[in-house]
gemmi code that builds the backbone of each chain (N, CA, C; Angstrom):
import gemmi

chains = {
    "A": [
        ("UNK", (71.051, 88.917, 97.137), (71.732, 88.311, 95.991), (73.216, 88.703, 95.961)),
        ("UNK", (73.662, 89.444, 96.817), (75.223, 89.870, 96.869), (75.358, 88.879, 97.664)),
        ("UNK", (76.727, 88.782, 97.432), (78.020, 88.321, 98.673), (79.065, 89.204, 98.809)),
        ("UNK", (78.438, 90.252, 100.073), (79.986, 91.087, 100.759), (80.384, 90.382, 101.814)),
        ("UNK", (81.250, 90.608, 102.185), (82.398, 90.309, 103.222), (83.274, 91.329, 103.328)),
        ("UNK", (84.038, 91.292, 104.665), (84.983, 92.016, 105.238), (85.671, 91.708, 105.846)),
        ("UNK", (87.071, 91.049, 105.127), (88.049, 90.140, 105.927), (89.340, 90.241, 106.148)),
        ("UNK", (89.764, 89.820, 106.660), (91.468, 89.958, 107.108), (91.785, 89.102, 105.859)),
        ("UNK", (91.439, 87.795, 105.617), (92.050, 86.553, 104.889), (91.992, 86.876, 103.357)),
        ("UNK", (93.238, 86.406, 102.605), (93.217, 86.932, 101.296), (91.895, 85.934, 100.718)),
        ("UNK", (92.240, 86.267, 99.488), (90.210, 85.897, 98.735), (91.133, 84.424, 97.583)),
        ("UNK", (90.928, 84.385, 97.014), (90.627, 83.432, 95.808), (89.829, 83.661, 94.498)),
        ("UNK", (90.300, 84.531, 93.905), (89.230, 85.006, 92.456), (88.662, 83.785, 91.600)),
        ("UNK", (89.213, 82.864, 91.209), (88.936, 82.168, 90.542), (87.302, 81.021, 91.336)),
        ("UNK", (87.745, 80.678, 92.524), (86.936, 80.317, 93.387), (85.828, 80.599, 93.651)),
        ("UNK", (85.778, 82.595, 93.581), (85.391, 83.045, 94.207), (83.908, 83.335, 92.540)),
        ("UNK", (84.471, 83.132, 91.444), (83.994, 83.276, 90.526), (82.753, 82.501, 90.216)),
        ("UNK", (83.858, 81.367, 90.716), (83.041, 79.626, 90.226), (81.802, 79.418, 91.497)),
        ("UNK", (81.851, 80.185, 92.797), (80.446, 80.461, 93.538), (79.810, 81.234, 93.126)),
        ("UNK", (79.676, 82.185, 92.166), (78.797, 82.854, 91.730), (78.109, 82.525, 90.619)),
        ("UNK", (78.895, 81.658, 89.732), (78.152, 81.544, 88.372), (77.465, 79.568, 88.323)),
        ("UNK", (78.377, 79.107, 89.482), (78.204, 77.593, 89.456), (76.549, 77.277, 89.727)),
        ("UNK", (76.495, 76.066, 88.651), (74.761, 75.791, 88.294), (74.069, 76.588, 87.639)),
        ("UNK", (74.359, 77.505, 87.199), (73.719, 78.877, 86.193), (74.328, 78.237, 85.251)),
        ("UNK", (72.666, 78.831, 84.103), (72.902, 78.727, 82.645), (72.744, 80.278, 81.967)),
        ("UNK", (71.813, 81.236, 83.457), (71.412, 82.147, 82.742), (72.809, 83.335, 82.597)),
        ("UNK", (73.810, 83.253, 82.957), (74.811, 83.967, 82.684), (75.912, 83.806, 81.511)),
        ("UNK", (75.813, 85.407, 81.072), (76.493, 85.297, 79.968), (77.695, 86.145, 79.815)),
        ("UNK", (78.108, 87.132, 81.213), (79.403, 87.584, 81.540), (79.588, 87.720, 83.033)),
        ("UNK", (80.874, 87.848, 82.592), (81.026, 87.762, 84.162), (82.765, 88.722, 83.916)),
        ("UNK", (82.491, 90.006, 85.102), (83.555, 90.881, 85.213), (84.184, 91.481, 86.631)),
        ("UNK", (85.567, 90.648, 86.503), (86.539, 91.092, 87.994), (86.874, 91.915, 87.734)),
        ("UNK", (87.843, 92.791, 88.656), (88.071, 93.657, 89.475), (88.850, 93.081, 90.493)),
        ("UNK", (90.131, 93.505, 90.351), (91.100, 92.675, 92.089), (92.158, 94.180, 91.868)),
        ("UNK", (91.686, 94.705, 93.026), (92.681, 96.034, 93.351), (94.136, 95.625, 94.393)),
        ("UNK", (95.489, 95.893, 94.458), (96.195, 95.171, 94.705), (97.400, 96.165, 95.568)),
        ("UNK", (97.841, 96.147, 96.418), (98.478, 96.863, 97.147), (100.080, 96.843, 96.358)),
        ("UNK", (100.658, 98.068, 95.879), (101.299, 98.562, 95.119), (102.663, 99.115, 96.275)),
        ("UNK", (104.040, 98.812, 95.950), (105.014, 99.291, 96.432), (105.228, 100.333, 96.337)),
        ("UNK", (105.052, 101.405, 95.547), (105.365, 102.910, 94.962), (106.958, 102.719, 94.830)),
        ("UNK", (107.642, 102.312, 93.626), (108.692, 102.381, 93.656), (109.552, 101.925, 94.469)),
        ("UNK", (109.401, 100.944, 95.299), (109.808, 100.415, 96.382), (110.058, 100.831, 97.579)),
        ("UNK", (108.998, 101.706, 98.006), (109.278, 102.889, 99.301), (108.187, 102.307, 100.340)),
        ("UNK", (107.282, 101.540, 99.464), (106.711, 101.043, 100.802), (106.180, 99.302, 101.054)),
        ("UNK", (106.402, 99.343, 102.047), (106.163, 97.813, 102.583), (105.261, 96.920, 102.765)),
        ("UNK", (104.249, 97.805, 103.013), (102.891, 97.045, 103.227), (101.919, 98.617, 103.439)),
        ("UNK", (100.870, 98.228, 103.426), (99.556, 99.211, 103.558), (98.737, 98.729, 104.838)),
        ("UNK", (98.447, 99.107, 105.851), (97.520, 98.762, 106.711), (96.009, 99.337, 106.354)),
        ("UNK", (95.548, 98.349, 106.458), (94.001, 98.959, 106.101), (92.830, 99.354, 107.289)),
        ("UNK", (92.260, 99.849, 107.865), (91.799, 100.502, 108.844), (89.900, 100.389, 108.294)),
        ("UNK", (89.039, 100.204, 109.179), (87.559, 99.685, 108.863), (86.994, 100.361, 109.976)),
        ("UNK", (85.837, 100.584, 109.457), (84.518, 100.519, 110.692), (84.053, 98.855, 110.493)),
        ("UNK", (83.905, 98.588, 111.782), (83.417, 97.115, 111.329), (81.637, 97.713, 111.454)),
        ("UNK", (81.003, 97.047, 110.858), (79.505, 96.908, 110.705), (79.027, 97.786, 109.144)),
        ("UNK", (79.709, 98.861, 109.908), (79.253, 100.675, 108.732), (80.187, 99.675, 107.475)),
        ("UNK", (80.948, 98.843, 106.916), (81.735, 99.079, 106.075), (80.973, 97.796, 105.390)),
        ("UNK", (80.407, 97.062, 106.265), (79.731, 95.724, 104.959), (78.357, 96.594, 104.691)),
        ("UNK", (77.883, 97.315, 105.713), (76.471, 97.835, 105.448), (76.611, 98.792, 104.021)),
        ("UNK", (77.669, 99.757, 104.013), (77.523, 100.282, 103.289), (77.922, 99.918, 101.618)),
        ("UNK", (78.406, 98.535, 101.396), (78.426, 97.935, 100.490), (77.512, 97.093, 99.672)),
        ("UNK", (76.789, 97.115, 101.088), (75.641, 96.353, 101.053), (74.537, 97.382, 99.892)),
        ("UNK", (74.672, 98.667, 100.697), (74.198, 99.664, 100.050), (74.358, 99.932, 98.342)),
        ("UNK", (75.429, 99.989, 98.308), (76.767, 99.730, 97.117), (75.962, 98.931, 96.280)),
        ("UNK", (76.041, 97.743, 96.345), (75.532, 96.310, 95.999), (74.142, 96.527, 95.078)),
        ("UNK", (73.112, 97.089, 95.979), (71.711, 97.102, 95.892), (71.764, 98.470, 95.116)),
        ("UNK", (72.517, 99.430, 94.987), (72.310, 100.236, 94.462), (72.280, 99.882, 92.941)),
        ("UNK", (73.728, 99.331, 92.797), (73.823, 98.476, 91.345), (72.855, 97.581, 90.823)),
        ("UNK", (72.400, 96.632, 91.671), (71.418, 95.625, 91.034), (70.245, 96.566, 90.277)),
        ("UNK", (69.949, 97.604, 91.057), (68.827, 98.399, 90.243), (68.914, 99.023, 89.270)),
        ("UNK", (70.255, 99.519, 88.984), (70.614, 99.875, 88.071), (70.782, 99.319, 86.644)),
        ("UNK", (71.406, 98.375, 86.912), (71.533, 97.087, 85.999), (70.902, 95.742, 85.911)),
        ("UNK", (70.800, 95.142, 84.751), (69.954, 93.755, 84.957), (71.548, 92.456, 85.239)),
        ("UNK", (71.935, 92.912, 86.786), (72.228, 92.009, 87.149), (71.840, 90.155, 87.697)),
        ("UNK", (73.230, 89.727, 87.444), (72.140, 87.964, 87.905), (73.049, 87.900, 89.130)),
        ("UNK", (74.038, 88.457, 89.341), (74.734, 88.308, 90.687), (75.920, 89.157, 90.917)),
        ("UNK", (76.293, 89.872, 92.371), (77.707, 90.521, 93.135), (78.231, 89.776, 94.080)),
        ("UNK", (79.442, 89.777, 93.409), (80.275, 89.637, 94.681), (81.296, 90.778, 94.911)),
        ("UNK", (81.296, 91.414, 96.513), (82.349, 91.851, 96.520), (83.387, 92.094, 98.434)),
        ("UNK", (84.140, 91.405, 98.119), (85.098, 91.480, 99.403), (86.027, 92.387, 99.105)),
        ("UNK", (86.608, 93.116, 101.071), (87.033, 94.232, 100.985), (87.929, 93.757, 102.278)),
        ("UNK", (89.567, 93.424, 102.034), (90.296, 93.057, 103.243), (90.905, 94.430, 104.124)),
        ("UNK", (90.608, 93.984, 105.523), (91.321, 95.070, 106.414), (92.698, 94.438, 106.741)),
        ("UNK", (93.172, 95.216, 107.758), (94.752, 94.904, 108.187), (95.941, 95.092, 107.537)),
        ("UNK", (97.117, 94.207, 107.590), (98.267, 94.789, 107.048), (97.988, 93.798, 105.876)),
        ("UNK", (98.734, 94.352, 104.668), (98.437, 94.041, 103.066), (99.993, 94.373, 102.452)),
        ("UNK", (100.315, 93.824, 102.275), (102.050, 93.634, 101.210), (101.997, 93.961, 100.111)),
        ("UNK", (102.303, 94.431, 99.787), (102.407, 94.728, 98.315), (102.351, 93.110, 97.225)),
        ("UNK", (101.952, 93.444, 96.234), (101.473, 92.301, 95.335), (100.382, 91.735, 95.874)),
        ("UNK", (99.939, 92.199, 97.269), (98.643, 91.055, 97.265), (97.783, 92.164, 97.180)),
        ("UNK", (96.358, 91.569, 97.331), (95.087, 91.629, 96.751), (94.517, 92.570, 98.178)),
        ("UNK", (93.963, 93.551, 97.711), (93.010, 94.390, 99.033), (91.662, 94.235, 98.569)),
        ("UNK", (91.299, 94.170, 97.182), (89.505, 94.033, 97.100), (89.142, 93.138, 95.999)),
        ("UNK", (88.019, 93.076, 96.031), (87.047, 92.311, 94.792), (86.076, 92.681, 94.476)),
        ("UNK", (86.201, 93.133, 93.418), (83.881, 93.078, 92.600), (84.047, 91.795, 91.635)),
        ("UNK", (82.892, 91.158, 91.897), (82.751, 90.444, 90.538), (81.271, 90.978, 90.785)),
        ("UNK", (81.312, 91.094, 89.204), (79.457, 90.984, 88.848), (79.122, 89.695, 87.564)),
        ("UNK", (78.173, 89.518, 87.864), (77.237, 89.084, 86.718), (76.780, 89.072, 85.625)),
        ("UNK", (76.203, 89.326, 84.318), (74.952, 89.629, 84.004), (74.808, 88.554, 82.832)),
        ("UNK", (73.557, 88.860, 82.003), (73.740, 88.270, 80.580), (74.184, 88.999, 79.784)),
        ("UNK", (74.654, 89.628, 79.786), (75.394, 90.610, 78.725), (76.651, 91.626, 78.989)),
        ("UNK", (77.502, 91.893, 78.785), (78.541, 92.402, 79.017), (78.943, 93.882, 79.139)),
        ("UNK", (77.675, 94.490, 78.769), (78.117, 96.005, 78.862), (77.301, 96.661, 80.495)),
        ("UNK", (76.234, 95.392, 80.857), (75.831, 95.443, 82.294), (77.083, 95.316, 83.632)),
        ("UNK", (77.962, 94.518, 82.958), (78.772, 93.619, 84.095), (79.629, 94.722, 83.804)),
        ("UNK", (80.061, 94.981, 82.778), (81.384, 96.285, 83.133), (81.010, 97.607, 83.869)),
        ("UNK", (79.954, 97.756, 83.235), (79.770, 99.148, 83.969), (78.909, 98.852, 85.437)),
        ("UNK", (78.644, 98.067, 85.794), (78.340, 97.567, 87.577), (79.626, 97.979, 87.957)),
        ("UNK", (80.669, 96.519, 87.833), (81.667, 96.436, 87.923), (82.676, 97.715, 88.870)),
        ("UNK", (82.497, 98.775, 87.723), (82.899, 100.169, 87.805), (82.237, 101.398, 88.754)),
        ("UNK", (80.960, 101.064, 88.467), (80.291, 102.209, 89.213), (80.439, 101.352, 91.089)),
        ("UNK", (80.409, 99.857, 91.431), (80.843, 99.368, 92.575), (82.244, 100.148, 92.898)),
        ("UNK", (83.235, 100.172, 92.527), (84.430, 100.555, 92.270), (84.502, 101.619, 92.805)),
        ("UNK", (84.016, 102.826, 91.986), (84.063, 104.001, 92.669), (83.088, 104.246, 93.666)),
        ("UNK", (82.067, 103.450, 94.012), (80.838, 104.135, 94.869), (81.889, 103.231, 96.372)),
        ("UNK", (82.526, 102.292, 95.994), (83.323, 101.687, 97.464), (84.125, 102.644, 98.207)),
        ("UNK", (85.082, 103.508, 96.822), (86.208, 104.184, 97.217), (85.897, 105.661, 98.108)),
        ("UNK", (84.286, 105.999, 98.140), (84.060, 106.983, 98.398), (83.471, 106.753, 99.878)),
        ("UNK", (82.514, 105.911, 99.260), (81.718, 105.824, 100.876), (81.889, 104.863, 101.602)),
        ("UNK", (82.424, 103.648, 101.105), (82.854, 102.074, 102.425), (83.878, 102.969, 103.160)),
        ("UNK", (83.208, 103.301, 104.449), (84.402, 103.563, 105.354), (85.987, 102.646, 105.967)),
        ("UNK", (86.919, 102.869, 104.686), (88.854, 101.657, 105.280), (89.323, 103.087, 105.093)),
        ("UNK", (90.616, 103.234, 105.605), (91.368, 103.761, 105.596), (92.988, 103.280, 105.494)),
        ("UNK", (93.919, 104.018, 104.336), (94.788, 103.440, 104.403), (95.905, 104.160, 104.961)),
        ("UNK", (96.623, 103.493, 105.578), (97.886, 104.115, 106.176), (99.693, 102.897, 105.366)),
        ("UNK", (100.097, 103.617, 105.379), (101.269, 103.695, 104.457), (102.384, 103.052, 105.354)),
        ("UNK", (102.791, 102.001, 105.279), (104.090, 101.514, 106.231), (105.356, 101.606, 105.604)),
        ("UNK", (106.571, 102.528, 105.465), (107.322, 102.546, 104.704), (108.464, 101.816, 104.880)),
        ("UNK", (109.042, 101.165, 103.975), (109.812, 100.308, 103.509), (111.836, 100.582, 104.840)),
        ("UNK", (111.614, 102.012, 104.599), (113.141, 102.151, 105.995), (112.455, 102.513, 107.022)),
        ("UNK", (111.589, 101.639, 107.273), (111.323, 101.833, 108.611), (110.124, 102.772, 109.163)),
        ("UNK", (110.536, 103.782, 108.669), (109.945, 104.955, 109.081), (108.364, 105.164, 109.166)),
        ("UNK", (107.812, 106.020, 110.407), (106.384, 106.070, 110.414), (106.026, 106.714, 109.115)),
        ("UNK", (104.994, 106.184, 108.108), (104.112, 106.106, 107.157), (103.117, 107.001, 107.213)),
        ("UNK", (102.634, 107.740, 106.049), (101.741, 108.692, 106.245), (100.176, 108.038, 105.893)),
        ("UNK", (98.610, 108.499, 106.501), (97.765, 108.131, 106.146), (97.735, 108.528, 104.302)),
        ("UNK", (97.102, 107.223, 103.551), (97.004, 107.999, 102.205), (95.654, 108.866, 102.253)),
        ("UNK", (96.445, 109.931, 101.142), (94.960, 111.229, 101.161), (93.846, 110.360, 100.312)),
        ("UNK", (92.817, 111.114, 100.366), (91.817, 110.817, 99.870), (92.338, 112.080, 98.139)),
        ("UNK", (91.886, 111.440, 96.905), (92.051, 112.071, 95.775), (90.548, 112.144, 95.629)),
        ("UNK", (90.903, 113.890, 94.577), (89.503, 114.479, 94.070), (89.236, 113.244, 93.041)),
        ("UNK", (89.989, 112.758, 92.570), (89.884, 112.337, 91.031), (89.123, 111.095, 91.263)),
        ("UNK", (88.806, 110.797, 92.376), (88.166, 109.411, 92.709), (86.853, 109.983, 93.311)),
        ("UNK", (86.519, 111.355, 93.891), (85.394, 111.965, 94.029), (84.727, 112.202, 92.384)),
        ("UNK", (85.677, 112.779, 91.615), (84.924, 112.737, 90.516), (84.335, 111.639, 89.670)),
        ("UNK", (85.069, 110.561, 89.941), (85.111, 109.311, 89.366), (83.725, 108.633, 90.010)),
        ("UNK", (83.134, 108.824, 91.194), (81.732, 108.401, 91.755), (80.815, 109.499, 90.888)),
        ("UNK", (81.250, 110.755, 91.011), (80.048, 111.935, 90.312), (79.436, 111.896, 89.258)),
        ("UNK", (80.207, 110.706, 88.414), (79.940, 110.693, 86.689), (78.449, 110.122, 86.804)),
        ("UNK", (78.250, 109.187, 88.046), (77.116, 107.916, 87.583), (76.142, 108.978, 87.968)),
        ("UNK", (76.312, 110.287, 88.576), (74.948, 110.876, 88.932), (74.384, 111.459, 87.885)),
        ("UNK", (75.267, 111.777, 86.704), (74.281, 112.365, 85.878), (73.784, 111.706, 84.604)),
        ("UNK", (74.205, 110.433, 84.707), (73.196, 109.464, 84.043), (72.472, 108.773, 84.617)),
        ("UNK", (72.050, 109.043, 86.215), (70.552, 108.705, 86.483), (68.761, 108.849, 85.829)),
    ],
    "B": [
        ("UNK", (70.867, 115.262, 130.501), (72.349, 114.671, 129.585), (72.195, 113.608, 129.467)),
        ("UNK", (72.310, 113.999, 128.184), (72.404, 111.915, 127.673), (73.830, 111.430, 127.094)),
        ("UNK", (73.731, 110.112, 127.531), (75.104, 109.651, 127.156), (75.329, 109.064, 125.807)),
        ("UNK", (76.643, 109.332, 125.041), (76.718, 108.865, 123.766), (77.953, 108.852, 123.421)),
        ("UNK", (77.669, 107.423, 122.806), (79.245, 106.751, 121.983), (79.847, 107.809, 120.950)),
        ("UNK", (81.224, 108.236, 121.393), (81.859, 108.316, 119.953), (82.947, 107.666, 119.581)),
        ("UNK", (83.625, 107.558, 118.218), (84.025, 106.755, 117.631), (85.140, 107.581, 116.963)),
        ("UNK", (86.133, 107.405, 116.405), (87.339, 107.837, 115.648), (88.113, 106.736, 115.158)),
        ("UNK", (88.601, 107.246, 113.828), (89.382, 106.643, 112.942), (90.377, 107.168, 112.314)),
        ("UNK", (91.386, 106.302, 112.021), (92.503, 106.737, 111.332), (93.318, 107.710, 111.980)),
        ("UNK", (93.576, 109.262, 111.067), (94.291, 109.773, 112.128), (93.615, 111.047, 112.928)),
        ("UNK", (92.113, 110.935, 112.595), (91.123, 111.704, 113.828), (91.605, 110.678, 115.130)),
        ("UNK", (91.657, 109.555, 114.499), (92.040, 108.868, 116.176), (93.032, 108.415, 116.744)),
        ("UNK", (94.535, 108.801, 115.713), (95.587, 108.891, 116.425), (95.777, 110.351, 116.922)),
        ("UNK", (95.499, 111.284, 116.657), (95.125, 112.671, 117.221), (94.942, 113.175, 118.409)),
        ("UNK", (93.465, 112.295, 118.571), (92.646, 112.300, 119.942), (93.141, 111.318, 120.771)),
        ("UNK", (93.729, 109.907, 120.281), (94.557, 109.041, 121.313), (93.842, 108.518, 121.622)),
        ("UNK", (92.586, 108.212, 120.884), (91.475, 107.174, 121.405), (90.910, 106.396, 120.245)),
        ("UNK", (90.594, 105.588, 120.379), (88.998, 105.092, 119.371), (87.691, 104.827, 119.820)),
        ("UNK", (86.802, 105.393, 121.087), (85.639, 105.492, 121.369), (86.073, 106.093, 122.635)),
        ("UNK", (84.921, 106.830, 122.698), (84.529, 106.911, 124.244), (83.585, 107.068, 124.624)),
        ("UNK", (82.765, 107.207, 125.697), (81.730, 107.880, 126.089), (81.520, 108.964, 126.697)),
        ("UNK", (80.862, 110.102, 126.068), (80.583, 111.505, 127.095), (79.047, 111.500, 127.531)),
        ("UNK", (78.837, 112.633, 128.271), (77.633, 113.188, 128.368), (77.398, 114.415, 128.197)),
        ("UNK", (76.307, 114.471, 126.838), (76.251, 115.178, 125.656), (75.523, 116.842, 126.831)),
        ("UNK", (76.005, 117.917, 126.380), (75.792, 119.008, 127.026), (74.445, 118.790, 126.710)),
        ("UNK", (73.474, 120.051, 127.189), (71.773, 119.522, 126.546), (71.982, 121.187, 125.464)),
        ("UNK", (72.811, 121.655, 125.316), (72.427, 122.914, 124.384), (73.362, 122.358, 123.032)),
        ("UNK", (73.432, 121.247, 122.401), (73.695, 120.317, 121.606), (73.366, 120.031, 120.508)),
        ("UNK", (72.576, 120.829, 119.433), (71.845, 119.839, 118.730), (72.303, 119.505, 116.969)),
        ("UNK", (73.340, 119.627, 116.927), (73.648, 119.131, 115.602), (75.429, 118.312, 115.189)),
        ("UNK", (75.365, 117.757, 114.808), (76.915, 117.234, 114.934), (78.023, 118.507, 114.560)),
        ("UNK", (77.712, 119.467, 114.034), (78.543, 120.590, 113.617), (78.556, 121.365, 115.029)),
        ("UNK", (77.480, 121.643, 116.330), (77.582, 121.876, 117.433), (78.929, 120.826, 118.053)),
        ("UNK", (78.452, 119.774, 117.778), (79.196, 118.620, 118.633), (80.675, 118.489, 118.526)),
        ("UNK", (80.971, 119.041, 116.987), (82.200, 119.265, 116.375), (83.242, 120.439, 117.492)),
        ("UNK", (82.234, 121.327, 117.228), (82.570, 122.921, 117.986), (82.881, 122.276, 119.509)),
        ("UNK", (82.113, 121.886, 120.190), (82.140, 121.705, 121.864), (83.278, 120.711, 121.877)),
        ("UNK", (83.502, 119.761, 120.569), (84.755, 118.670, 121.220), (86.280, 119.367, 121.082)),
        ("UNK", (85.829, 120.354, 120.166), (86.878, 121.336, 119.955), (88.007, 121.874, 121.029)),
        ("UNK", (86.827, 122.578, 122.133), (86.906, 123.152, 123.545), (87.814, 121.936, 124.256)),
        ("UNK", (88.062, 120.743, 124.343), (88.064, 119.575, 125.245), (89.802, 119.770, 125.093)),
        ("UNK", (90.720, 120.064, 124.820), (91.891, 120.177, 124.766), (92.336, 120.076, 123.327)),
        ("UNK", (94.294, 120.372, 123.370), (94.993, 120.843, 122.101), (94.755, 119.646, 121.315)),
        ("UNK", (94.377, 118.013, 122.040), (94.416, 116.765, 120.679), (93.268, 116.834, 120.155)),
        ("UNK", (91.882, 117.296, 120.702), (91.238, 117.577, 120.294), (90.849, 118.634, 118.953)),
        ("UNK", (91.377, 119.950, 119.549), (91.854, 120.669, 118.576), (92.454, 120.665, 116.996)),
        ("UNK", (93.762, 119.777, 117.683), (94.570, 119.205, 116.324), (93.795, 117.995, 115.556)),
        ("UNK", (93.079, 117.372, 116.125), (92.353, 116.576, 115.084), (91.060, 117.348, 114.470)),
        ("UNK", (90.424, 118.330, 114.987), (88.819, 119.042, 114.248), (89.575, 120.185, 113.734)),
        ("UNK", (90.675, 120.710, 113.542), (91.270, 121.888, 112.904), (90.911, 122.169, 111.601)),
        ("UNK", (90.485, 121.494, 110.988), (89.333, 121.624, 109.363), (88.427, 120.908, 109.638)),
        ("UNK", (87.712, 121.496, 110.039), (86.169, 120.786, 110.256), (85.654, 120.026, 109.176)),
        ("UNK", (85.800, 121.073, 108.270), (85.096, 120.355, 106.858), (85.701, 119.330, 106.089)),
        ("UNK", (86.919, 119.226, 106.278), (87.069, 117.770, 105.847), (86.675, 116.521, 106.635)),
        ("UNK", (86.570, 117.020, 107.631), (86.140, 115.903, 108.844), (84.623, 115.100, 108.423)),
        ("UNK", (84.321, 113.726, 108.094), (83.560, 112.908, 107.987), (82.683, 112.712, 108.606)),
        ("UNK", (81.361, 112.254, 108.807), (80.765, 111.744, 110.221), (79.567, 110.760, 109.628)),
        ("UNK", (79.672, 110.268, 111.178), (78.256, 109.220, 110.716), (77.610, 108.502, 112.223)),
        ("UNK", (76.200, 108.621, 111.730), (75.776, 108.708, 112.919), (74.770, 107.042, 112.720)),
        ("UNK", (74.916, 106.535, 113.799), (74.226, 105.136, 113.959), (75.156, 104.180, 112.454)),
        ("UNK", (76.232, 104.627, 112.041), (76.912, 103.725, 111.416), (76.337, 103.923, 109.881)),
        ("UNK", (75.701, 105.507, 109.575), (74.891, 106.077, 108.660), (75.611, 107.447, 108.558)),
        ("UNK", (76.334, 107.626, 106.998), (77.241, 108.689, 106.597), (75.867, 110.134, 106.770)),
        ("UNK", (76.094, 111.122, 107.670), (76.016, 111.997, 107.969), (75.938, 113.273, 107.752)),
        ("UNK", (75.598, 114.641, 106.950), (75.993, 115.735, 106.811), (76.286, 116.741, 108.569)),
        ("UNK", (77.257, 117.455, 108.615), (77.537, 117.942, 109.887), (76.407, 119.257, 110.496)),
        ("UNK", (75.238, 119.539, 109.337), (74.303, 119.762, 110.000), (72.889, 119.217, 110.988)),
        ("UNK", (73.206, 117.546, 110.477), (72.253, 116.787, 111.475), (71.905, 116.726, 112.241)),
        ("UNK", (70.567, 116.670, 112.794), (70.602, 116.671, 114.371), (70.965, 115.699, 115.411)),
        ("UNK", (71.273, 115.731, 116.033), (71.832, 114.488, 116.796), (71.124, 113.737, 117.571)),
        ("UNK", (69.790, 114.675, 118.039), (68.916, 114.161, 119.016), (68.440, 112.758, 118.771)),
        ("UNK", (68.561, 111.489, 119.707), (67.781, 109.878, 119.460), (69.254, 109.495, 119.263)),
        ("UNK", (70.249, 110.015, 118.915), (71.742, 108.954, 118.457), (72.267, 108.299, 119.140)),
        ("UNK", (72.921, 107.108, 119.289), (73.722, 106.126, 120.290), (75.088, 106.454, 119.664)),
        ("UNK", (75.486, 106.493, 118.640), (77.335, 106.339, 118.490), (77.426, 107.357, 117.112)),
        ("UNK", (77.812, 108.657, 117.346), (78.534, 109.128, 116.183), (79.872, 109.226, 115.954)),
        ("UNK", (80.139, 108.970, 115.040), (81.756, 108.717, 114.378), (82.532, 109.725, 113.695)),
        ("UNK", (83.834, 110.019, 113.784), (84.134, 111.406, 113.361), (85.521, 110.021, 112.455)),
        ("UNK", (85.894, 110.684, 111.186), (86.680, 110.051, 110.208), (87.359, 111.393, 108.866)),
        ("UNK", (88.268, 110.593, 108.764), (88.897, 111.643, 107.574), (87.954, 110.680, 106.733)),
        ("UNK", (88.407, 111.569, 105.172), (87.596, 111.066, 103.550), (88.270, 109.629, 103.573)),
        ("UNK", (87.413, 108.699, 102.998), (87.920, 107.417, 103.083), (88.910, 107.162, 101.676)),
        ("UNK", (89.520, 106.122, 102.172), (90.769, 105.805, 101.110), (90.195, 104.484, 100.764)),
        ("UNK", (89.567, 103.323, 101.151), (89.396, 102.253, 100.384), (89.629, 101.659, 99.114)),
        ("UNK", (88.866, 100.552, 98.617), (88.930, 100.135, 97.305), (90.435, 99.912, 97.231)),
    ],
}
model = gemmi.Model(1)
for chain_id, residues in chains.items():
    chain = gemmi.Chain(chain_id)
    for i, (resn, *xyz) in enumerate(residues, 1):
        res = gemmi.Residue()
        res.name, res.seqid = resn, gemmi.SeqId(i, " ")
        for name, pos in zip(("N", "CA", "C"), xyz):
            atom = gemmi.Atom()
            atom.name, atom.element = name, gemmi.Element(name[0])
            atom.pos, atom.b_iso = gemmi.Position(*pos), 0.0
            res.add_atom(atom)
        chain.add_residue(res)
    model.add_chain(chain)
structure = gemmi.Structure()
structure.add_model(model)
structure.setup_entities()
C-alpha cells in the first residue's frame, strides 16, 4: 500500500497527492512533508545526495510498514531524491493518509524521523566559492527525535 | 576463504578511494567488529577511514547491522558514516 521511490527526478506534490487519494471516498486527511535543500546563508550551492541503491527503498519500505501498523492508515507515499539538489528544490516526500487527522500527522512525523536515521543518503555540502564541501554530520537531535516513538510503543 | 563484497560510502569511501571491492575473508574472521580490526591492518587509508570504529555504520546483505554480528553466510557488507538523509 506504499509508494517509495528513489530518484534523481524532482517529484510533483500536488500530483503526487491526487495519486494517492484519487477515487477514494474513504479519506479524510491527508498530510505532506517536502524537505528542501537550504543555502545556509548563502554559502552553499547545492547538496549532493549519496544512496545505497536497493538498502535505501528497502529500508523505507521498512519505514512505511512500520507506520501502517501503527496507525489506521489508508495510504504512504514517500520519495527520497539522490544526486546534486540546489537549494530551493525539494530532496524528500511523505504524504500519508488517513480518516482522521491526528493519524496522518503523527505517521507523517514518525516517517520523518525513522528516514533520517536509518534510509541509508548521505549528504555532502558543495560550497558556493568553490571550495571542496564538507560531508554534513549526522545530529544527536535527530537521533533523539526517532527515540521519542519508542517509548510510546 | 571465502570471498566477499564490500561496500563504502560517503567519506568511509573517499578515505579508502574505493566504493566496493572484493577480498578473501581470512578464516579466523568472525564478526564485522573482527572485520573492522583486520581492514584496519590493510594500510594508512584504511586506517584513516576506521579511526572511530564506533561511529562507523554497517550492514550486512543491505540489512543495518550491530558490529558484533557474525559474518559467517554474508555476500556484501557495507561500512558507512551515520546517515544524513530526509
Amino acid at each position: 500500500m506504499a509508494t517509495v521511490r528513489v530518484q534523481t527526478e524532482p517529484f510533483d506534490v500536488a500530483a503526487e497527492v491526487q495519486a494517492l487519494v484519487s477515487g477514494r471516498t474513504d479519506i479524510g486527511a491527508v498530510v505532506t512533508f517536502t524537505g528542501l535543500c537550504r543555502d545556509e546563508g548563502g554559502t552553499l550551492s547545492a547538496l549532493e545526495l549519496e544512496h545505497y541503491p536497493g538498502m535505501a527503498e528497502t529500508e523505507i519500505i521498512r519505514v512505511a510498514a512500520e507506520a501502517q501498523q501503527r496507525w489506521p492508515l489508508n495510504g504512504i507515499t514517500a520519495i527520497h531524491r539522490y544526486g546534486k539538489i540546489m537549494p530551493g528544490d525539494a530532496i524528500v516526500l511523505v504524504i500519508t493518509a488517513s480518516a482522521h487527522r491526528t493519524a496522518a500527522f503523527e505517521a507523517a512525523e514518525f516517517l520523518m524521523d525513522y528516514l533520517k536515521t536509518r534510509a541509508p543518503f548521505w549528504k555532502k555540502e558543495h560550497h558556493a566559492d568553490g571550495s571542496e564541501g564538507d560531508w554534513v554530520e549526522a545530529k544527536d537531535a535527530d537521533d533523539a527525535a526517532a527515540g521519542r516513538w519508542r517509548e510510546d510503543m | 576463504m571465502t570471498e566477499l563484497n564490500l561496500r563504502y560510502f560517503a567519506w568511509v569511501r573517499e578515505r579508502i578511494g574505493t566504493a566496493h571491492e572484493s577480498i578473501e575473508l581470512p578464516g579466523d574472521i568472525a564478526t564485522v567488529a573482527d572485520l573492522l580490526g583486520w581492514l584496519k591492518t590493510r594500510g594508512p587509508e584504511y586506517e584513516h577511514a576506521f579511526e572511530q570504529t564506533d561511529v562507523i555504520r554497517t550492514a550486512i546483505d543491505q540489512t543495518h547491522v550491530p558490529h558484533e554480528t557474525p559474518i559467517a553466510g554474508a555476500h556484501e557488507v557495507a561500512f558507512f558514516p551515520p546517515m544524513t538523509g530526509g
